[in-house]
C-alpha positions in Angstrom: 0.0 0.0 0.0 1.4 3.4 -0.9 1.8 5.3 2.7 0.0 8.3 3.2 1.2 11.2 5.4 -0.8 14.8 6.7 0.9 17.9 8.8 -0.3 20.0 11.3 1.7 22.8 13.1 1.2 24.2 16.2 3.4 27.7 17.2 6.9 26.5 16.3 5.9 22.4 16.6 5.6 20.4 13.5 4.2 17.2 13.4 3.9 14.3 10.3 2.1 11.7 10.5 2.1 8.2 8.2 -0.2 6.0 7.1 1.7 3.1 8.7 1.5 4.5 12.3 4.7 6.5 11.8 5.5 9.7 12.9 7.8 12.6 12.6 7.7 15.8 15.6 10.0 18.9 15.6 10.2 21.3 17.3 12.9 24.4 18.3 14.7 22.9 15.2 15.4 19.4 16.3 13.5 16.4 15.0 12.4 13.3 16.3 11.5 10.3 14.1 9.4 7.5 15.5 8.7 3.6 13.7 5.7 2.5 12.9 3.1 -0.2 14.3 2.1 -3.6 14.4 0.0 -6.1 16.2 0.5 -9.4 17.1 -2.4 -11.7 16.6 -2.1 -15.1 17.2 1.0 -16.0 16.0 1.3 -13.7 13.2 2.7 -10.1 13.3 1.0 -7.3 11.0 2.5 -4.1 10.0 0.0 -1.4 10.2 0.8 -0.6 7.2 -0.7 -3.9 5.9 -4.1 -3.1 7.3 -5.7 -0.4 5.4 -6.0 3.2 6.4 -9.8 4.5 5.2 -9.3 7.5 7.4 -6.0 10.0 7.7 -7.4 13.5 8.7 -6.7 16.6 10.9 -8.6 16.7 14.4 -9.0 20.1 16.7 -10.8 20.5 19.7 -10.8 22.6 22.1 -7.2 21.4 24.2 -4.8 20.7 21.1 -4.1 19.6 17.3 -3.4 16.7 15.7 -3.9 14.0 13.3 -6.4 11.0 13.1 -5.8 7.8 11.4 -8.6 5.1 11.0 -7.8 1.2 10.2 -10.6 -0.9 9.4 -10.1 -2.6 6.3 -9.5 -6.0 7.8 -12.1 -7.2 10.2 -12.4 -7.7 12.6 -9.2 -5.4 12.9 -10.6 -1.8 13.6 -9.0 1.2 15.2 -7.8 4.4 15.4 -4.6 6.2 16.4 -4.5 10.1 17.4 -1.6 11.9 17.2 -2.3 15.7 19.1 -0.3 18.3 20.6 -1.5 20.0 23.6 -2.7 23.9 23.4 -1.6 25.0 26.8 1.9 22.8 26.9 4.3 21.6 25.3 3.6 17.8 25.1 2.5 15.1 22.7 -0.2 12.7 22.8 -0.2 9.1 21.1 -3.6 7.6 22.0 -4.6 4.2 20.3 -8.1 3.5 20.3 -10.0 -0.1 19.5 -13.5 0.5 17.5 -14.8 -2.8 17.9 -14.5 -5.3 21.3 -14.7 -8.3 18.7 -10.4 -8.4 18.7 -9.8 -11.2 20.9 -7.4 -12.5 18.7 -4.9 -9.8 19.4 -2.4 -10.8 21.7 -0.2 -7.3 21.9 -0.6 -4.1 20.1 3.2 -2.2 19.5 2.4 1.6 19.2 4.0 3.9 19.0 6.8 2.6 17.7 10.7 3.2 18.5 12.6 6.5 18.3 15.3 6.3 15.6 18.1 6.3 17.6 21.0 4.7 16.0 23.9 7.4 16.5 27.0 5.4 18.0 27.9 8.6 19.8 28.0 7.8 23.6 26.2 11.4 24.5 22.9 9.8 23.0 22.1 7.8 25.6 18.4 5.6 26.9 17.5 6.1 29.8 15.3 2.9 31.6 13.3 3.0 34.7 14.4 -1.0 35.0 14.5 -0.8 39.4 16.4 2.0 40.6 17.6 3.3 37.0 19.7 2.6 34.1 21.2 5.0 31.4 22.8 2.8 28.2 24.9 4.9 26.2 24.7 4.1 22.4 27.8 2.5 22.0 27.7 0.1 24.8 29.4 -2.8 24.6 26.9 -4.8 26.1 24.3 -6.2 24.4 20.7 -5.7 26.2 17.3 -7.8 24.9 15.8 -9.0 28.1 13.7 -7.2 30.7 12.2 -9.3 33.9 8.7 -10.0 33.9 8.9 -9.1 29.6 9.0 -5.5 30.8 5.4 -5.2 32.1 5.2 -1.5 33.8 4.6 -1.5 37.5 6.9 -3.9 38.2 10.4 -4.6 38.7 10.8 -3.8 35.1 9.7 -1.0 35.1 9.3 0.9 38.6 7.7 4.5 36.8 5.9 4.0 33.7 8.4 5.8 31.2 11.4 5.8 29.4 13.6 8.4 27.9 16.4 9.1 25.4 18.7 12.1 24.9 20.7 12.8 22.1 23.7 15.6 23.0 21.8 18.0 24.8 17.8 17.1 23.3 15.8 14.7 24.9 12.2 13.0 25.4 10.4 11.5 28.2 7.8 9.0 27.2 5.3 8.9 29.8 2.8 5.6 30.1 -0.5 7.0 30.9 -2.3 3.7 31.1 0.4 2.1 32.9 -1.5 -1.6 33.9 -2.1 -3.0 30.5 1.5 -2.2 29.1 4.7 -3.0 28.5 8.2 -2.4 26.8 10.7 -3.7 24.9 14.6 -2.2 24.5 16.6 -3.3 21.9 20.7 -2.6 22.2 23.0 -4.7 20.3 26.4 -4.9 21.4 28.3 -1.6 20.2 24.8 -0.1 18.8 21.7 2.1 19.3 19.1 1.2 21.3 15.7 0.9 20.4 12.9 1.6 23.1 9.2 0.7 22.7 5.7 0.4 24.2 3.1 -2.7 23.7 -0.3 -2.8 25.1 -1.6 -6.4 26.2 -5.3 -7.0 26.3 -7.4 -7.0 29.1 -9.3 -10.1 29.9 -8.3 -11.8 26.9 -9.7 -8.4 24.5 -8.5 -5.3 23.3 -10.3 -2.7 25.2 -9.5 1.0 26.6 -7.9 3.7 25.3 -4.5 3.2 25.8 -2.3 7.0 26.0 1.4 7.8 25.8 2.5 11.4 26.9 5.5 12.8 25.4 7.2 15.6 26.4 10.7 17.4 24.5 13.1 19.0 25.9 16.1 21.4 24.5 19.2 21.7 26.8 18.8 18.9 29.3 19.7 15.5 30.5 18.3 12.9 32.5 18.1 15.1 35.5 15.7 17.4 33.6 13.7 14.5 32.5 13.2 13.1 36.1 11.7 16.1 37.3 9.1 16.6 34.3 7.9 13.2 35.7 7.7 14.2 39.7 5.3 16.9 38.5 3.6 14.5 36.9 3.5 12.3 40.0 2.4 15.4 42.1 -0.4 16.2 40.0 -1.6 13.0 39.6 -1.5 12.4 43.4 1.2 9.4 43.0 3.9 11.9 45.0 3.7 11.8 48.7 6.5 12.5 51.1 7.5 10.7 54.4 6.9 14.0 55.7 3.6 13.6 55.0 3.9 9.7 56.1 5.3 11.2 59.5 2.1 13.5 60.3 0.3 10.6 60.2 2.5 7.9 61.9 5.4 9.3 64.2 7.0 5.8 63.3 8.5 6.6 60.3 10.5 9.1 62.4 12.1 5.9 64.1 12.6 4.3 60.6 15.0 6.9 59.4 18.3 6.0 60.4 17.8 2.6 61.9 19.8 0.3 61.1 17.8 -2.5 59.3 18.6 -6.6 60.5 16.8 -8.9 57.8 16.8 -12.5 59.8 14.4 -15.2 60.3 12.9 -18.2 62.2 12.1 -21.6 61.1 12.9 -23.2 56.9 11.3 -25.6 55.6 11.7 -26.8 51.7 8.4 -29.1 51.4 9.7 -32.1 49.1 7.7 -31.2 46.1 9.7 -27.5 45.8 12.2 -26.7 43.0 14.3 -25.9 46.0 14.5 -29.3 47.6 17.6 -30.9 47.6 17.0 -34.9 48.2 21.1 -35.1 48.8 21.2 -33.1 51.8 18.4 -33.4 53.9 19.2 -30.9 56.6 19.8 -28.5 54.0 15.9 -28.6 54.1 15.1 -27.7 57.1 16.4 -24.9 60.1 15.5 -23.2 62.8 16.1 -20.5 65.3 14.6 -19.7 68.5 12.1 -16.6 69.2 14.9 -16.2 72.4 18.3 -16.3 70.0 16.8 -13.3 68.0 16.0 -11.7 71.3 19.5 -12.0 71.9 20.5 -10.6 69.3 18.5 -7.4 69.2 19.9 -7.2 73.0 23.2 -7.1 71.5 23.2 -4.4 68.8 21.7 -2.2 71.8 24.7 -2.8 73.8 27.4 -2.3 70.7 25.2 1.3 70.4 22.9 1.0 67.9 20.0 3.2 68.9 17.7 3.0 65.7 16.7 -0.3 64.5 14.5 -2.4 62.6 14.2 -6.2 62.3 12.6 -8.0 59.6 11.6 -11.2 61.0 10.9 -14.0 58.0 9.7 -17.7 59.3 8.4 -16.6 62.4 4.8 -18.6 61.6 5.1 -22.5 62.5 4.6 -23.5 58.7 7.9 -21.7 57.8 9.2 -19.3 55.7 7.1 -19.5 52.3 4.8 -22.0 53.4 0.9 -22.6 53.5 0.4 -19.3 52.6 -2.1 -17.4 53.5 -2.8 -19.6 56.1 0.5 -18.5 58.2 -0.6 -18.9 61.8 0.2 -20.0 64.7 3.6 -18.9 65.4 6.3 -21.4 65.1 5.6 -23.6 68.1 9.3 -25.3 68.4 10.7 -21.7 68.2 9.1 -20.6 71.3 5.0 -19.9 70.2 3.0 -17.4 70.5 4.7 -16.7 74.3 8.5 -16.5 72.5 7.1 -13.8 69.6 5.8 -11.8 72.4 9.1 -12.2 74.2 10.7 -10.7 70.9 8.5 -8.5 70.4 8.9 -6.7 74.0 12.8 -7.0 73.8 12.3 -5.6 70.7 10.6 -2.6 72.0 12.2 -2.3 75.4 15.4 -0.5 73.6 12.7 1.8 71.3 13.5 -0.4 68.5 10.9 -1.1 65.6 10.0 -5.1 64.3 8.1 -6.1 61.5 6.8 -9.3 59.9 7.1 -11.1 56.6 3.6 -11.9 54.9 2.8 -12.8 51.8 -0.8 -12.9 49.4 0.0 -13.6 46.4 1.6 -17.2 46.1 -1.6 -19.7 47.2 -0.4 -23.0 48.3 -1.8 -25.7 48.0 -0.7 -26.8 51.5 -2.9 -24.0 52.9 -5.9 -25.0 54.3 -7.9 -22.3 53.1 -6.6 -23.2 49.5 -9.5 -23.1 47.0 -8.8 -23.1 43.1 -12.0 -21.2 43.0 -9.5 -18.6 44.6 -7.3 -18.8 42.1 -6.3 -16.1 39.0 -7.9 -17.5 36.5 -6.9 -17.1 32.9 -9.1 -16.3 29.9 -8.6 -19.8 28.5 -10.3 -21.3 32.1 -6.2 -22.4 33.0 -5.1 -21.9 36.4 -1.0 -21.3 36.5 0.9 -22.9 38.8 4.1 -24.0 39.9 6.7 -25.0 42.7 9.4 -23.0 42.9 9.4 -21.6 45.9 9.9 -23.7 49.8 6.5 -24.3 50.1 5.8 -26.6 47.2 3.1 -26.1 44.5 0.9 -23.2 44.6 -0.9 -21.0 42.6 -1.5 -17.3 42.3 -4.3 -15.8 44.6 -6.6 -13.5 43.2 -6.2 -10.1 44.3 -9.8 -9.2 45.1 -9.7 -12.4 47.7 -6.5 -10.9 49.3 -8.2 -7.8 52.0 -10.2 -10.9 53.4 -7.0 -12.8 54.4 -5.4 -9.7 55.4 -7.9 -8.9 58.0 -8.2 -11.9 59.7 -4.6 -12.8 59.9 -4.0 -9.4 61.6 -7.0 -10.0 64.0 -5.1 -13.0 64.8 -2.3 -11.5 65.8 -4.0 -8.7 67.6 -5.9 -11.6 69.9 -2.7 -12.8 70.7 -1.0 -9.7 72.2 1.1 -9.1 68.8 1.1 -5.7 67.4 3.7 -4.9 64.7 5.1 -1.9 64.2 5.6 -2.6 60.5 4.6 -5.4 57.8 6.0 -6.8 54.8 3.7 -7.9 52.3 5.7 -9.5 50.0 6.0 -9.5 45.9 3.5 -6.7 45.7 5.6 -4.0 44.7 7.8 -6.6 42.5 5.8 -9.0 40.2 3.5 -7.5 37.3 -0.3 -7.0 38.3 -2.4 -10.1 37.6 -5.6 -10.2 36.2 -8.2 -13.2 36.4 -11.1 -14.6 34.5 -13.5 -15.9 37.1 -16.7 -14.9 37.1 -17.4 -14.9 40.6 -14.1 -12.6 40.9 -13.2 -11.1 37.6 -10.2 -8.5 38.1 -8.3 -6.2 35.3 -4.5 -5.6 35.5 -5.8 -2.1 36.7 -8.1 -3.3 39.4 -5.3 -5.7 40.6 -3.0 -2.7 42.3 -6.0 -1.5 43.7 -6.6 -3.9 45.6 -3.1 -4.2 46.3 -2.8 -0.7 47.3 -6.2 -1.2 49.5 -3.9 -3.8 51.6 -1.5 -1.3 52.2 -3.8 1.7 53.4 -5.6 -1.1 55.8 -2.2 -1.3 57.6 -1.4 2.2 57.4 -5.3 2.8 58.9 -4.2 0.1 61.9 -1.4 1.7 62.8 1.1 0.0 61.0 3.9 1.2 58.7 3.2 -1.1 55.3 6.4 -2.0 53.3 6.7 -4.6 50.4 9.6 -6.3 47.9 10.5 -3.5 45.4 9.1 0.3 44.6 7.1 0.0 42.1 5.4 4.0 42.2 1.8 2.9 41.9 2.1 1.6 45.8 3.8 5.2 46.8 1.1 6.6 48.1 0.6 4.5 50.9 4.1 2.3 51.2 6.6 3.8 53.9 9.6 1.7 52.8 11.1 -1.6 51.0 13.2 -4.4 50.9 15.2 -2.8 48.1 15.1 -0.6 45.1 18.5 -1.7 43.6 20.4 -0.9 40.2 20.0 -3.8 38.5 23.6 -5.2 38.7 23.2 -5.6 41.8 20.9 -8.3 41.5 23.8 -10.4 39.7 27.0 -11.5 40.9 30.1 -9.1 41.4 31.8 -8.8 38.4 29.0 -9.4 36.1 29.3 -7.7 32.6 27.3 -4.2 33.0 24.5 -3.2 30.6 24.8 0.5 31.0 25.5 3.0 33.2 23.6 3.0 36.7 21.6 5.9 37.3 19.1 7.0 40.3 16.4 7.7 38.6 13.9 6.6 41.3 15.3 8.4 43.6 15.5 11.4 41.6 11.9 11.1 41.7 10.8 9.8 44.8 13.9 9.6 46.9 11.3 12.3 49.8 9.1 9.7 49.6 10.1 6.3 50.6 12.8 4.7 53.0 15.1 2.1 50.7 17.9 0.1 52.6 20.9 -0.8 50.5 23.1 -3.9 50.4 26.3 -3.0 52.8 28.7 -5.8 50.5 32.1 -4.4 50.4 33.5 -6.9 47.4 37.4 -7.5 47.7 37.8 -6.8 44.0 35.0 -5.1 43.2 32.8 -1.8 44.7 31.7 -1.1 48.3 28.1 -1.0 47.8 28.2 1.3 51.1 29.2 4.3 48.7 25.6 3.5 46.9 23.8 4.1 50.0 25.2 7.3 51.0 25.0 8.5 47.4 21.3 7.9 47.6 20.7 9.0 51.0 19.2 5.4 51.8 19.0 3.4 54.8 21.6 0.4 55.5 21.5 -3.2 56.1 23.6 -4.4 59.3 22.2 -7.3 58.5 20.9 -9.3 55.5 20.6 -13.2 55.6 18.8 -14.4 52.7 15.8 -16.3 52.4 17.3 -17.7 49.0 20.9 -17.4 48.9 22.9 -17.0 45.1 19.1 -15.2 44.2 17.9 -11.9 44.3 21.4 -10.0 44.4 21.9 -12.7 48.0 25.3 -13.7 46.5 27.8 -13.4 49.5 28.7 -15.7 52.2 29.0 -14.1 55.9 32.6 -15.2 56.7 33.0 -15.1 61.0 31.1 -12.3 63.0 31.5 -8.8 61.8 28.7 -7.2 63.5 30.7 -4.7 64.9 32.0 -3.8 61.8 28.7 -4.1 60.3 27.6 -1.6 63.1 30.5 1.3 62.3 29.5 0.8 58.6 25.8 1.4 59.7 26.4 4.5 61.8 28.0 6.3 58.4 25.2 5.8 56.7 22.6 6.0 59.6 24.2 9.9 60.0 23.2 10.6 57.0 20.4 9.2 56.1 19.2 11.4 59.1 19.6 14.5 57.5 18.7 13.9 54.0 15.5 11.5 54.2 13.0 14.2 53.9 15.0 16.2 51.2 14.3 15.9 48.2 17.1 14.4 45.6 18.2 17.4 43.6 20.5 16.3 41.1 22.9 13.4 40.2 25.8 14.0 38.2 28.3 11.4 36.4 31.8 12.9 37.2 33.6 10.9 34.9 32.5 9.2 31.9 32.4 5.8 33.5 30.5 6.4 36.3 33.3 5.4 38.4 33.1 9.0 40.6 29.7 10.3 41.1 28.4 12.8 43.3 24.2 13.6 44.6 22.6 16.5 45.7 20.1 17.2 48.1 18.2 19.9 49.2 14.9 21.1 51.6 15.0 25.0 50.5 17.2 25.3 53.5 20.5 22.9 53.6 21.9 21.5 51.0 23.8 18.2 51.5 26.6 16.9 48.8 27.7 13.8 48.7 30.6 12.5 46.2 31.6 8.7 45.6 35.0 7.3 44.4 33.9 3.8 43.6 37.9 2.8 42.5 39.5 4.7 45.5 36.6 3.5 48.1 35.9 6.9 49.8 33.6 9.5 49.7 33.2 13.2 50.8 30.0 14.9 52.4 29.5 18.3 52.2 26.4 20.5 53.8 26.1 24.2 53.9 23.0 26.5 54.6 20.7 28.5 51.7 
């Protein structure tokens, strides 16, 4: 088909549109070209501009102009792109709009399409919102193809919904608008460009809902500039709320900031049936630790000095750590029962220290005596997933609109039995991609999925209790006080591991007022001392981290002797810190060499300004604060 194209200007922006879903915009003299669609139905991917276009015209209304496009020469293939720019700013809308609900053969839609950004020159650079951040220069040498969870937004993917490039000094952000139903796809080969991309997935099995990407240009900026264009988005969409706001409304997460955070458990067990189960080495299978040895321990951190801290207690239920889930009580009975958690939990607070419990409502085992398939996400197709990876042996996932129920009455559970947490970790939320389910008696969108997520967390914040989860995914911002982690992404693979870019806080550029992270402590021989990464993001530290999973999730080093009091000094650097900056806001970040090997932070509450500088070869650092 031969491609069409129209133009529309608006003050000094130009934008082309083509018949295959292409598009050119301009504007202030630079110009930015963008691919054209396809879908993916069944197995068999169709340009757009295969299908045929019986509408291209201009569109004005009353907030912008732009350019529609109609395809519905193949049915039952029928829909519409708009391409506008906004009257009263300066951004871009791409909206793609099904005309019939009779496309259930469509398994993803890709629109808009990819930048071309192909320049080898390393000051064009991609910037990805994969965990904490990652800018790939084109040029790198490593190639990059794969995103966790296929790079579905609101999850560890993707913790904001965008994406951005800038070439020299000219740049984009790509805002998701409808961030549940979507994903992306980047695209660096090694030495190359990188391609970056959005796809929308259908929701419950069909292609439904407008579907809206925001862009927004830039002259004369970097990734600094691009961060903030999308806290102002978060502020006016109401995503953006500090911890001093958090604070007002539980005095706890005054106590939070600083302490030093000890991530231990209870009782393991690796049912049989688990991926984890080793048949060679039985007691591999199988530990525990008593209620009074954690107790202990919290005793002696007081006495080496440690006034602030938090302990993250896995296990602590008697069917152990990942197991029977949601059906978690009593507590573990040979560690001590319901009397020994009590016993923790006043030792705990005797020294004005903060505790908090591992939960978790997602993975539905079918060990648990509540388990009910009719529970169950349910696919389109009538399927139910499942699988046994984790200790506790087969399980599905539980749907999300179940999950309040459970919630409730393990809490009131706890309450009868003289337990009150301070804090509650609710686990995977914040991590995996949103499910959706089929049911009939429960039917839930991607969308309606993090609601009811997020309604789990505001029932613990309502009780009193400061909610946490995995990651920091920033749908959950509003009502989560801290995480487990929000880590650059190499971190999550062995020291020494081949980079894919450059890392950059972009979450923290974003949201660093908002939520407490805590950051590995590792210092590797022959490698970095991730201690510089906490204090250059003004995070919390681990004194102690043992995993639940070790050589997984970034749990790659082996605790050689006791080194708590070392642990301890390392803590207090970071604990000072942390102190002063929590409820600034991160400023800037800034790349002092082109390898990222010395980097230096800003940050600022209108009134002090703290500066911190990293030497990541050398192992040292530099703080600096003055008055405005």
């Amino acid at each position: 088909m031969m491609k069409k194209s129209m133009q529309v200007c608006l003050g000094n922006q130009i934008l082309t549109a083509f018949s295959d879903g292409s598009f050119t915009f301009s504007a202030d003299n630079t110009e930015w070209q963008f691919e054209g669609g396809s879908i993916l139905a069944k197995d068999t991917v169709l340009p757009f501009e295969k299908i045929e276009c019986t509408v291209l015209e201009k569109m004005e209304t009353g907030t912008g102009t732009g350019i529609r496009i109609r395809y519905t020469g193949q049915t039952p293939l029928s829909f519409e792109i708009r391409l506008w720019m906004e009257k009263t700013g300066d951004h871009l809308y791409a909206e793609w709009i099904p005309l019939s609900d009779n496309m259930s053969a469509i398994k993803r839609v890709c629109w808009p399409g990819s930048a071309v950004f192909d320049d080898t020159d390393s000051r064009w650079y991609s910037l990805l919102t994969l965990q904490q951040g990652l800018m790939i220069p084109n040029g790198w040498p490593e190639p990059f193809d794969k995103l966790p969870f296929d790079g579905q937004l609101e999850s560890a993917a993707a913790y904001m919904p965008w994406f951005g490039q800038v070439k020299g000094t000219d740049g984009y952000i790509a805002i998701c608008q409808t961030p549940a139903d979507a994903g992306y796809t980047c695209l660096h080969p090694a030495g190359g460009g990188t391609r970056l991309a959005f796809y929308w997935l259908p929701i419950l099995g069909r292609m439904t809902g407008v579907r809206r990407i925001r862009y927004s240009f830039r002259k004369d900026c970097n990734y600094n500039q691009l961060t903030k264009i999308y806290r102002q988005y978060a502020r006016e969409t109401g995503l953006l709320r500090t911890l001093a706001e958090k604070a007002a409304a539980n005095p706890k997460v005054d106590s939070l900031i600083g302490a030093g955070f000890v991530h231990t458990g209870i009782k393991t067990h690796v049912d049989p049936k688990s991926d984890f189960f080793d048949p060679s080495d039985p007691e591999k299978n199988n530990h525990l630790t008593p209620f009074s040895v954690r107790a202990q321990e919290i005793a002696q951190y007081h006495q080496l000095g440690v006034d602030r801290l938090y302990l993250h207690l896995d296990g602590w239920g008697q069917p152990g750590y990942d197991n029977c889930h949601p059906d978690y009580l009593p507590a573990c009975q040979e560690a001590g029962g319901w009397d020994g958690l009590r016993a923790l939990q006043e030792t705990v607070h005797q020294y004005g220290y903060l505790y908090g419990l591992h939960d978790q409502y997602r993975d539905f085992y079918h060990s648990a005596p509540s388990y009910s398939p009719d529970l169950s996400v349910q696919s389109p197709d009538g399927s139910i997933f499942s699988m046994a990876t984790w200790a506790g042996g087969p399980q599905d996932y539980l749907c999300a609109s179940q999950v309040s129920y459970f919630v409730r009455r393990n809490f009131s559970g706890l309450f009868e039995q003289g337990i009150h947490p301070d804090c509650s970790y609710l686990d995977v939320f914040t991590c995996n991609e949103p499910d959706e389910c089929s049911n009939p008696a429960h039917p839930m969108t991607r969308s309606a999925c993090l609601n009811y997520r997020l309604s789990c967390f505001a029932w613990l914040n309502a009780n009193g209790i400061l909610p946490s989860s995995e990651e920091a995914a920033d749908w959950a911002i509003p009502q989560l006080v801290f995480c487990h982690y929000a880590p650059y992404s190499f971190m999550m693979q062995r020291s020494g591991s081949a980079r894919k870019g450059i890392p950059v806080p972009l979450y923290n550029l974003v949201y660093h007022d908002c939520l407490i992270i805590p950051w590995p402590m590792e210092n590797h021989p022959d490698g970095e001392d991730y201690m510089l990464y906490a204090l250059l993001n003004g995070g919390a530290a681990y004194i102690r981290r043992d995993p639940a999973y070790p050589g997984i999730d970034g749990a790659f080093s082996s605790p050689t002797g006791d080194n708590t009091k070392e642990d301890v000094r390392r803590w207090r650097i970071v604990s000072e810190l942390q102190r002063k900056v929590a409820k600034m806001e991160m400023i800037s970040h800034q790349l002092l060499d082109e390898q990222g090997n010395r980097q230096q932070t800003v940050f600022s509450d209108g009134k002090c300004r703290v500066t911190v500088q990293i030497n990541l070869p050398k192992k040292d650092w530099q703080i600096r604060e003055e008055q405005i």
